[in-house]
KOLLUMMAR-997327 format. One record per residue (C-alpha): residue in three letters; x, y, z; residue number from 1. Coordinates in steps of 0.1 Angstrom, whole numbers, plus 5000, padded with zeros to 4 digits. Example, Ala and Ser with C-alpha at 12.3 -4.5 7.8 and 13.67 -1.06 7.14 Angstrom:
2
NODE	ALA	5123	4955	5078	1
NODE	SER	5137	4989	5071	2
***
This chain:
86
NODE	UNK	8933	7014	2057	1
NODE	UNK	8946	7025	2021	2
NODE	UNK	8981	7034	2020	3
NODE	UNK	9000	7052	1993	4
NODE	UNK	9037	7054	1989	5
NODE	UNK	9050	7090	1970	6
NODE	UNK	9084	7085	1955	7
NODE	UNK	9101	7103	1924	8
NODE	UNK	9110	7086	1889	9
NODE	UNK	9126	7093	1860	10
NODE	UNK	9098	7088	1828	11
NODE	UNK	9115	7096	1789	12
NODE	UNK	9099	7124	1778	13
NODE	UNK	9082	7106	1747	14
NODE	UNK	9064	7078	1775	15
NODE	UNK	9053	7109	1798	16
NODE	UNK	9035	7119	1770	17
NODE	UNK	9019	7085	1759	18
NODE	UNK	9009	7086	1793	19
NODE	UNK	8994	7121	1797	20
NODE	UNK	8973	7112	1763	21
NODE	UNK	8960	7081	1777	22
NODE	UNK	8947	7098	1811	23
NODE	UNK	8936	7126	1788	24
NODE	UNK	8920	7102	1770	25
NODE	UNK	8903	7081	1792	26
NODE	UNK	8894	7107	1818	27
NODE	UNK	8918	7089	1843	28
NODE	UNK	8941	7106	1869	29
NODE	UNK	8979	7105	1854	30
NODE	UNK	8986	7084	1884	31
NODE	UNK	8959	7057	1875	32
NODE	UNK	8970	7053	1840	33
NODE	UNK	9007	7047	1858	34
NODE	UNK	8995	7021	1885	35
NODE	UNK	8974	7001	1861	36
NODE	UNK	9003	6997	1835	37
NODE	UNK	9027	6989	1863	38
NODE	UNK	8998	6963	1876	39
NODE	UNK	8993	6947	1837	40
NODE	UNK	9028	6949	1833	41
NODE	UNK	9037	6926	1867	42
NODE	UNK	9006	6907	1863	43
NODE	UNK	9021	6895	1825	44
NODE	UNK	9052	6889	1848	45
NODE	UNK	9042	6867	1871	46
NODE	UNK	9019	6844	1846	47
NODE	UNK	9047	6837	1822	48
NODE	UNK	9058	6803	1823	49
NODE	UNK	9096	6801	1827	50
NODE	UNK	9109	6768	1808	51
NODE	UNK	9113	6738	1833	52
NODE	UNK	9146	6728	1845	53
NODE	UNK	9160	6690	1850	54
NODE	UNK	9180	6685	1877	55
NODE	UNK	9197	6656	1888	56
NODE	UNK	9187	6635	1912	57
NODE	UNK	9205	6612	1933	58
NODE	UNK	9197	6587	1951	59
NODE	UNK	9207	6567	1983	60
NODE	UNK	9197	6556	2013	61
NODE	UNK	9199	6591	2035	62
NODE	UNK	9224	6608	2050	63
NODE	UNK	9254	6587	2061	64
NODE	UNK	9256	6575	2097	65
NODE	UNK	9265	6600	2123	66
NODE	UNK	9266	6631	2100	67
NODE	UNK	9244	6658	2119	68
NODE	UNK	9232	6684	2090	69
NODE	UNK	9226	6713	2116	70
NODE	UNK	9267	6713	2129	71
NODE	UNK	9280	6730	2106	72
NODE	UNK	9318	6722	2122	73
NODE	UNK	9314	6686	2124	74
NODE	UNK	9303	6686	2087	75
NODE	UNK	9338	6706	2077	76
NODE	UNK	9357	6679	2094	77
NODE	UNK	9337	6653	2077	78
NODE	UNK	9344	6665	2043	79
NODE	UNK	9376	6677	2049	80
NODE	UNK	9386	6644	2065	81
NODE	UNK	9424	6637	2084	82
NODE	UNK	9443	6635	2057	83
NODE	UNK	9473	6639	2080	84
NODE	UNK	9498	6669	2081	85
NODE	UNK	9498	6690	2047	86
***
């Protein structure tokens, strides 16, 4: 099943009526000129590259005895250690 969502948008007056001459233009509905710019216009989005980012890696041989990931309270008291009375 096709479903279409209505909603309301604010367009500048100058793009409105880029737009209107385009679907004039190409015999399209208003509302296909808009859905196929917003479509080119994500598709562009989602092919550009974004630079790759270098980040450090450690290394080591796991996580250190007894530390449980998943307890999130043992793991304060691990890093926050007994330092004693503050």
């Amino acid at each position: 099943m096709f479903l279409c969502m209505r909603t309301t948008i604010h367009i500048d007056d100058h793009l409105f009526a880029q737009l209107k001459r385009i679907a004039a233009d190409t015999g399209k509905t208003l509302t296909a000129v808009i859905q196929d710019a917003l479509r080119e216009s994500l598709s562009r989005r989602r092919t550009t590259q974004r630079p790759a980012i270098d980040l450090p890696v450690f290394h080591g041989t796991g996580v250190m005895s007894g530390v449980d990931l998943n307890d999130s309270a043992s793991l304060l008291d691990l890093i926050e250690g007994d330092h004693g009375p503050a």
